[in-house]
C-alpha positions as CSV (number, residue, x, y, z in Angstrom):
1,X,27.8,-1.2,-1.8
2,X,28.0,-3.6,-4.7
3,X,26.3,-1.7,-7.0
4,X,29.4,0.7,-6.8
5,X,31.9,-2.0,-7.4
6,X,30.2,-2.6,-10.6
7,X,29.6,0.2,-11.6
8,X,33.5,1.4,-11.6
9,X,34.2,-1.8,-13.5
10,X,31.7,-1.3,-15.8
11,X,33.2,2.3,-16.1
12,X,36.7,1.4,-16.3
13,X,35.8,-0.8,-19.1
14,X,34.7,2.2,-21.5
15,X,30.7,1.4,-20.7
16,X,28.0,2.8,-19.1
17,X,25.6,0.9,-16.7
18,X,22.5,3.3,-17.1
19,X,20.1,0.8,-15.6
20,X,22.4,0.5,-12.6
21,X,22.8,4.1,-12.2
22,X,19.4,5.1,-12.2
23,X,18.3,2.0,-9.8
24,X,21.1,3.9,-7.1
25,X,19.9,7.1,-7.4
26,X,16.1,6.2,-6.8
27,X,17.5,4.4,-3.7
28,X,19.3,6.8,-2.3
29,X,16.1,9.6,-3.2
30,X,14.4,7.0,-1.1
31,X,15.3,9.2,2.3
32,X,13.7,12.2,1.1
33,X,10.4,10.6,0.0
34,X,10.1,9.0,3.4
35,X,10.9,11.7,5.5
36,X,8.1,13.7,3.5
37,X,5.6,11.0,4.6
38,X,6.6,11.7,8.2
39,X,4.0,13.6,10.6
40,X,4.3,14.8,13.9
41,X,6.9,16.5,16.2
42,X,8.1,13.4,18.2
43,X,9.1,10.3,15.4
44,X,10.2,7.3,16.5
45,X,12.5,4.8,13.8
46,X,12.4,1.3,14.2
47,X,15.9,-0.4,13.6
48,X,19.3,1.2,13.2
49,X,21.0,-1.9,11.6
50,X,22.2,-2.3,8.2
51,X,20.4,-5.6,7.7
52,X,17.7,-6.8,9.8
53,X,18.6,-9.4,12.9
54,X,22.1,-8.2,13.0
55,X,24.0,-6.1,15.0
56,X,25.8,-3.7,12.6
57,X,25.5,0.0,11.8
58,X,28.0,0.6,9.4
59,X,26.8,1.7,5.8
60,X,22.7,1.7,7.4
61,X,20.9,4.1,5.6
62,X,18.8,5.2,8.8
63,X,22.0,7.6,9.6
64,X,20.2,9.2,6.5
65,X,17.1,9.7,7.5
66,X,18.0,10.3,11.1
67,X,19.8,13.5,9.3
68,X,17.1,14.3,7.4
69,X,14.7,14.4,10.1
70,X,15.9,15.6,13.0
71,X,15.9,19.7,11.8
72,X,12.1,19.3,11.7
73,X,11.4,17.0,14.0
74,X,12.3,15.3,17.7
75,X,13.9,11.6,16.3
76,X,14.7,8.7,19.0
77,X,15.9,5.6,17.4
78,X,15.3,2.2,18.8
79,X,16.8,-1.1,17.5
80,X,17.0,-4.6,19.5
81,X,20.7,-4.6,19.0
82,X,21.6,-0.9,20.8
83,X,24.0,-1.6,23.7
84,X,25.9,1.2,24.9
85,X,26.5,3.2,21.7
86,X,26.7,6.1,21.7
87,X,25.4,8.5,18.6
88,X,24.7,12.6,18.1
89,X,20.8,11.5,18.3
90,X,18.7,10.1,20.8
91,X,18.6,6.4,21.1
92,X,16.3,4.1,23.6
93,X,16.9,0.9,24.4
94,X,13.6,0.5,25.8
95,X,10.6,-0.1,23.0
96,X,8.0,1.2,25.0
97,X,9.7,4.1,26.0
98,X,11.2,4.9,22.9
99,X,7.5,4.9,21.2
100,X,5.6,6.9,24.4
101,X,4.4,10.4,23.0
102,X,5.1,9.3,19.5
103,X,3.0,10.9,17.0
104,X,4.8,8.5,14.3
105,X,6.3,5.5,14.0
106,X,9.0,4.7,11.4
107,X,10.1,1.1,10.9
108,X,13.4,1.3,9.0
109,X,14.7,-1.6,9.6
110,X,13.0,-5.3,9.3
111,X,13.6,-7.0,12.8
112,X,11.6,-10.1,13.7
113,X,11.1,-8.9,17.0
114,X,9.0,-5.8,15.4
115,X,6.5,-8.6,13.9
116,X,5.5,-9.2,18.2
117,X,4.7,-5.9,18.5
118,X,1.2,-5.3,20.6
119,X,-0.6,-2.8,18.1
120,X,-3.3,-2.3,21.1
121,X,-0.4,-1.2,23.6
122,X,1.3,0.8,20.7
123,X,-1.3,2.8,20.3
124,X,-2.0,3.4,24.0
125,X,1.7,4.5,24.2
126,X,2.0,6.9,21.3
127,X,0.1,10.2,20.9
128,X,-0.3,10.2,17.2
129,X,-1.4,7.4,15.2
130,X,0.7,7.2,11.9
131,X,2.9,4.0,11.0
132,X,5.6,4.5,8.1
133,X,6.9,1.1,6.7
134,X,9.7,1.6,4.5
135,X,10.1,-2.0,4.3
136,X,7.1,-3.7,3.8
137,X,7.3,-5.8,6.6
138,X,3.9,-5.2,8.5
139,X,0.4,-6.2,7.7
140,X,-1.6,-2.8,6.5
141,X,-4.9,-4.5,7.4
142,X,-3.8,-5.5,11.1
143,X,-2.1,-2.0,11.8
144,X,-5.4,-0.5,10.4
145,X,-7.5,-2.5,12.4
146,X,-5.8,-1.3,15.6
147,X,-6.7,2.3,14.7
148,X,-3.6,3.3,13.2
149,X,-3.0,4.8,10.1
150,X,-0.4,3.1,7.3
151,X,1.8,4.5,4.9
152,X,4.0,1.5,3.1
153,X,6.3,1.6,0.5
154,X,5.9,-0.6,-2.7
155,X,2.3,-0.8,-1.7
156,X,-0.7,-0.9,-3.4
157,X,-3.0,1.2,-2.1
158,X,-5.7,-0.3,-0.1
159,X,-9.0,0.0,-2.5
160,X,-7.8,1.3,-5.4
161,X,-6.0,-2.7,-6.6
162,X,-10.1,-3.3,-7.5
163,X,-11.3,-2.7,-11.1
C-alpha cells in the first residue's frame, strides 16, 4: 500500500510520480497475465497470505486471482495458516488433498513449508502436470526433473540465457 501513500503526496504536492505509477499498474496487470498461464479445469493456489510465513489475508492479492479464475476454472486454495475461515471459495486445509486431481498448481504465496514439498508424491496426486510460480521461489530444474512442467515469472527461460 505504500506506493499509494506516496503517490497522493507526490500528487498533492503539484508532481507526478510517473515511474511509480506505471510500476503499480504492471503489478496489479500481474493477475491477468498469470491467470492466462493457468491450464486445466481443477487449479490449485498455494498461499493465501499477504506475506509469506504469516498469518494475514488482508490486502493479499490471491483474492485477485481467486476472482479471476474461478469463472473458468474449479479454484481450491491452500495456505499453512487457514484455520477455520471461512471464504466464497473453496479452501483445504489439507495439502495433499487440496492438490489431488489437480491439473495445475499455482504457488502464490512464498511459504517455507512449500520448499518440503515431495515433487515425486505431487505428481502422483495431481492429474495434470503444470506448476505456475509467480514468485520465484522453486527450483525450475528440480520441478522439471520430477516430470512437471514450469512456468515462472521473472525467469529466464531455460535454454534460451545461452549465446
Amino acid at each position: 500500500m505504500d506506493p499509494y501513500y506516496i503517490l497522493s503526496a507526490v500528487e498533492q504536492r503539484g508532481y507526478t510520480a510517473n515511474l511509480i505509477k506505471e510500476a503499480r499498474r504492471l503489478n496489479e496487470a500481474m493477475v491477468e497475465h498469470v491467470a492466462g498461464m493457468v491450464e486445466g479445469d481443477r487449479v490449485v493456489i498455494l498461499g493465501l497470505s499477504f506475506k509469506p510465513d504469516i498469518k494475514t489475508f488482508e490486502n493479499t492479492h490471491t483474492l485477485k486471482l481467486v476472482d479471476a479464475l474461478k469463472a473458468a476454472h474449479d479454484v481450491v486454495v491452500h495456505d499453512p495458516f487457514l484455520d477455520y475461515e471461512v471464504f466464497e471459495f473453496e479452501v483445504e486445509k489439507d495439502f495433499y488433498k487440496a492438490v489431488e486431481g489437480a491439473d495445475c498448481i499455482v504457488l502464490s504465496t512464498a511459504h517455507s513449508t512449500y520448499k518440503k514439498m515431495d515433487w515425486k508424491e505431487l505428481k502422483k496426486r495431481m492429474r495434470g502436470d503444470l506448476i505456475v510460480d509467480v514468485r520465484g521461489f522453486f527450483d525450475a530444474g528440480e520441478v522439471e526433473a520430477n516430470g512437471l512442467r514450469y512456468k515462472g515469472i521473472g525467469r529466464i527461460l531455460r535454454g534460451l540465457d545461452k549465446d
